[in-house]
C-alpha positions in Angstrom: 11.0 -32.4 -1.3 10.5 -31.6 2.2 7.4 -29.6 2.9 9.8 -26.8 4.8 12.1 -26.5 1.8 9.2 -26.5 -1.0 7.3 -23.4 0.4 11.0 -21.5 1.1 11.3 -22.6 -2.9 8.3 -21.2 -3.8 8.7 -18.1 -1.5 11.8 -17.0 -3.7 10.3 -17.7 -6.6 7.5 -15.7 -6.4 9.7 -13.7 -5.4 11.7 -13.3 -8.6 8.4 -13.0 -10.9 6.5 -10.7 -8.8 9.4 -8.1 -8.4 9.7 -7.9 -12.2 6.1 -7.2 -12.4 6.6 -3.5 -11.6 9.1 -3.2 -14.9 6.8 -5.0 -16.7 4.0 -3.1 -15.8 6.1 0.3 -16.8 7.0 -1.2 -20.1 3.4 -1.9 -20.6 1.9 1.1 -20.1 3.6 2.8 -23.2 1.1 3.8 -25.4 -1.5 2.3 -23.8 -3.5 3.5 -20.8 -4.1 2.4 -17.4 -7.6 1.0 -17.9 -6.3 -1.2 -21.3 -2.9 -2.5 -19.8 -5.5 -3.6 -16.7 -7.8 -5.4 -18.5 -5.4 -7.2 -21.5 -3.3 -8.2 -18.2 -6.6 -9.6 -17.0 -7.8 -11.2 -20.4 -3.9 -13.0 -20.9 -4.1 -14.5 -17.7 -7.4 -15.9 -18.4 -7.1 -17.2 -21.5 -3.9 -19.0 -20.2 -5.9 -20.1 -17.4 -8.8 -21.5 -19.1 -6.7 -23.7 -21.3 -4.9 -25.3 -18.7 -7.9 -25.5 -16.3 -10.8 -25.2 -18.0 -11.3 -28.8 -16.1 -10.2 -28.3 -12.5 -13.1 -25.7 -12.3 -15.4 -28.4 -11.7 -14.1 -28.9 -8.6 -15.5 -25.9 -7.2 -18.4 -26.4 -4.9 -21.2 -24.4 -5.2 -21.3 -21.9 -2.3 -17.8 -21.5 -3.1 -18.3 -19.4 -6.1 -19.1 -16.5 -4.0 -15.7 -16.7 -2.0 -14.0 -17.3 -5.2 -16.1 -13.8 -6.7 -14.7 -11.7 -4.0 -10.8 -13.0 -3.8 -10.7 -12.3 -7.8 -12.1 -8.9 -7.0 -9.6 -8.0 -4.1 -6.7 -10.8 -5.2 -6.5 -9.2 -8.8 -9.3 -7.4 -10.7 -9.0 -4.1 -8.3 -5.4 -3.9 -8.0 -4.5 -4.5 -11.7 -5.8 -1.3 -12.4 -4.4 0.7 -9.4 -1.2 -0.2 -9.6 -0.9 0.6 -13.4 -2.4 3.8 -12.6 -0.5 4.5 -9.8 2.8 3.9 -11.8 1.8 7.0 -14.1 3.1 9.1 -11.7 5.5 6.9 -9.2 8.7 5.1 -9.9 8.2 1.0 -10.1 10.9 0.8 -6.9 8.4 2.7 -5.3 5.6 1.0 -6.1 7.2 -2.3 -5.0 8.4 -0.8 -2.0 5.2 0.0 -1.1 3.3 -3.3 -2.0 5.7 -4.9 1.0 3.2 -3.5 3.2 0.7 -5.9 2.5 1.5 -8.5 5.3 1.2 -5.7 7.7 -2.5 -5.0 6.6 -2.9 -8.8 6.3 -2.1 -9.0 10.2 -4.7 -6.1 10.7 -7.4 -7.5 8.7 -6.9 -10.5 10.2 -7.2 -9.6 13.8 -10.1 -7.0 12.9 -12.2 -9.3 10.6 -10.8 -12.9 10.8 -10.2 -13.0 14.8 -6.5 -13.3 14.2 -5.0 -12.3 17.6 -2.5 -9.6 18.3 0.8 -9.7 20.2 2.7 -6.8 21.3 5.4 -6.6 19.2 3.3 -6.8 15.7 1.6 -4.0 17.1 5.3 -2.3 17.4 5.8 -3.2 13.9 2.4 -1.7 12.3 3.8 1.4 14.0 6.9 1.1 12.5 5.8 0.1 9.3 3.6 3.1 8.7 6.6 5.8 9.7 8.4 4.1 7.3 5.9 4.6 5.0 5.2 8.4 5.6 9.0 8.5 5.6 9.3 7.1 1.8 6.3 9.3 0.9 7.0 12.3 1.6 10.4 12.2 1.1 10.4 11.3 -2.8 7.6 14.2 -2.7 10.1 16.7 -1.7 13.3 15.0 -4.0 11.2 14.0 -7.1 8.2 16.8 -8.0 7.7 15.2 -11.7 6.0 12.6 -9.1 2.8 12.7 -7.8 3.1 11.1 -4.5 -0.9 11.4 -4.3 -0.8 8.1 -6.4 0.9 6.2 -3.3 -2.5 5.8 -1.7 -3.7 3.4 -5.1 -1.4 1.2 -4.1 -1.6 1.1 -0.2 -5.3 0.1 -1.5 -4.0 -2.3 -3.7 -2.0 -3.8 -0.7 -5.2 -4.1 1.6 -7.0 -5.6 -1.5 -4.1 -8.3 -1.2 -5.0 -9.0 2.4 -8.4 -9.1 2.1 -8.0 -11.9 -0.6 -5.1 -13.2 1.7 -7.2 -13.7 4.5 -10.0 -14.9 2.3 -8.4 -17.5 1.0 -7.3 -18.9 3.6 -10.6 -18.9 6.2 -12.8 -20.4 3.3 -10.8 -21.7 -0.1 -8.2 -24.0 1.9 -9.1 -27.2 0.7 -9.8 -26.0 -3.3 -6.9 -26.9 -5.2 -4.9 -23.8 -6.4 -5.2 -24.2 -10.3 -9.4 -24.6 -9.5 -8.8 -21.3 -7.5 -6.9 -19.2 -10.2 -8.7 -20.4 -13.0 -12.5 -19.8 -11.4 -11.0 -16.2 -10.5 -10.2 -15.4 -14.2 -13.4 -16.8 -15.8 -15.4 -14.7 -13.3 -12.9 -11.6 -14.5 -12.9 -12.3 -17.9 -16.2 -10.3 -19.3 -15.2 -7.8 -16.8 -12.1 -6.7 -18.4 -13.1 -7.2 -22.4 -16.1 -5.0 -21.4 -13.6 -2.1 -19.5 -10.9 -3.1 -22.4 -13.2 -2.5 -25.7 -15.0 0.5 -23.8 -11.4 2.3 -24.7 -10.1 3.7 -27.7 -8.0 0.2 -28.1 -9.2 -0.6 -31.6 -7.5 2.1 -32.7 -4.5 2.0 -30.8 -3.9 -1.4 -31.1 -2.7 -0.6 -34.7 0.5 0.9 -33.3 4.3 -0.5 -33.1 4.5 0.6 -29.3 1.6 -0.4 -28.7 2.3 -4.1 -30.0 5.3 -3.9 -28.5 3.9 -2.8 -25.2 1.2 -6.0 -25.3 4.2 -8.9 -25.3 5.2 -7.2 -21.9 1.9 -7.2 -20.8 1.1 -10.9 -21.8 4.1 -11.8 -20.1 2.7 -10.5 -17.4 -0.5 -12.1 -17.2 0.5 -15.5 -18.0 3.2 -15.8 -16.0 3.5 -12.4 -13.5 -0.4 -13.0 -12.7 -1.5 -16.5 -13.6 1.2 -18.8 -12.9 2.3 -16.7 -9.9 -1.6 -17.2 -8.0 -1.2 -20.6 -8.6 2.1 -20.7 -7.1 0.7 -18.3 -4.5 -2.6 -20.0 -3.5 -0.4 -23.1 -3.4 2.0 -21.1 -0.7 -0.7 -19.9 1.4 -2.3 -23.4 2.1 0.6 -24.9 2.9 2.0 -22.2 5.1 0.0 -19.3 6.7 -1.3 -15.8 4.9 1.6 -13.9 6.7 4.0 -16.4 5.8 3.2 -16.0 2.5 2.4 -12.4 1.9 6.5 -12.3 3.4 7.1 -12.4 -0.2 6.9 -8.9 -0.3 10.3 -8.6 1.8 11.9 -9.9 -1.1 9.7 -8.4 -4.3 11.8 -4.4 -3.6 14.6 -6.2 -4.0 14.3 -7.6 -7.2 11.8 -4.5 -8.5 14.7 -2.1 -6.8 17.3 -4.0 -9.2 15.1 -3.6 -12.6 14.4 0.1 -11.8 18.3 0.6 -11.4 18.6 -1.2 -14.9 15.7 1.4 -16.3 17.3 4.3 -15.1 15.4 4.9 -11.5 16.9 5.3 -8.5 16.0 6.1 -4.4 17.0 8.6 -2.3 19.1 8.6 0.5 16.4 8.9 3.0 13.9 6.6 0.9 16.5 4.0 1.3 16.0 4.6 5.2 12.2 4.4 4.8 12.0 1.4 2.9 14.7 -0.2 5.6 11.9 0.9 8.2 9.0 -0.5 6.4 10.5 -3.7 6.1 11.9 -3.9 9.7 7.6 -3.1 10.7 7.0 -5.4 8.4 9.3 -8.6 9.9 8.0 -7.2 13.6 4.5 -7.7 12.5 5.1 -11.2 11.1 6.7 -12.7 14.1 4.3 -15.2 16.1 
């Protein structure tokens, strides 16, 4: 298959298993708490991770590990547990919509910390991008006050965490091979999370038919929502370039929007409008 097709390929499909994170994430987080669905997303992931790579980790050079530390941090281990807080209090359409932001702060953190150069109209479209945002924000505030639209900002941090790891990878994990990449990110996790995860009240929960119920959600999640996608992902980025393949995110509201719709959630008017804006800002900024 022809480079060009293969990374359009891999675009939608990320696609398709990153928008139904959001859902998955909601269905998780019944009975259990933000800090537990976090961490067993975390510990899934890995476990998958370390079967299937355990070897390719070898391949790691030394003063990689550091590089490797910090895009597990920002690529997964930070927003894992801001977006399942955040979605305590905000729709999973939101959420998603939101997240689309991330290859606008990818082309920010790029020109401000990677020397990525600007051009005009990228700078029209981080404009646009962030009255679209305001737009969406306050909006739902207004139309939906069993929300707290405080819990937007997790996940505009979420979405600079993913271009910090964005940009990371791609300045100094380029030639790493993506299942080396993922799998050295999750065995650097993987105390993290049992320590945050048995630091709850999960032994006593865990007893609980939601709560088992809640955990096959969440291990589909982290096997193939986190640790499949990142190798898919890491894979994208190499082959293409971090804005081409944070672009995802034009697609991932679609498919989240679509699963919320299913679950009983739904946008108004206006927040229609802002996500239409954000996603314009977002296109403008992406253009070379």
């Amino acid at each position: 298959m022809k480079s060009g097709t293969l990374k359009w390929l891999l675009l939608t499909v990320l696609a398709l298993i990153w928008g139904s994170s959001f859902i998955l994430i909601k269905k998780g987080l019944v009975g259990l708490t933000p800090m537990q669905l976090g961490s067993l997303r975390i510990i899934f992931s890995a476990v998958f991770l370390l079967i299937i790579g355990f070897k390719s980790i070898t391949q790691i050079k030394q003063h990689q590990w550091k590089y490797i530390a910090l895009t597990s941090l920002f690529g997964t281990f930070i927003p894992a547990f801001l977006f399942a807080i955040a979605q305590t209090q905000i729709s999973s359409s939101v959420s998603s919509i939101l997240n689309s932001l991330t290859p606008l702060n990818t082309l920010i953190l790029g020109g401000i910390a990677f020397g990525l150069s600007f051009k005009r109209t990228q700078i029209f479209g981080v404009i646009i991008g962030l009255i679209g945002t305001l737009l969406l924000i306050v909006n739902g505030a207004i139309h939906h006050p069993n929300q707290n639209y405080w819990y937007t900002i997790l996940v505009l941090i979420a979405s600079i965490c993913y271009a910090t790891n964005v940009n990371l990878l791609k300045k100094y994990l380029s030639d790493v091979k993506p299942l080396s990449i993922t799998t050295g990110n999750f065995l650097v996790m993987l105390v993290p999370a049992l320590i945050v995860l048995f630091s709850t009240d999960f032994l006593t929960v865990v007893k609980e038919v939601e709560v088992q119920h809640s955990m096959l959600f969440i291990m589909i999640l982290g096997v193939v929502g986190t640790g499949i996608a990142n190798i898919i992902f890491f894979r994208l980025i190499q082959m293409s370039s971090p804005v081409f393949a944070t672009s995802v995110t034009y697609l991932i509201p679609v498919v989240a929007f679509f699963w919320g719709l299913l679950d009983g959630e739904m946008l108004t008017p206006v927040q229609f409008i802002g996500a239409f804006i954000i996603l314009i800002g977002v296109y403008l900024s992406s253009k070379k």
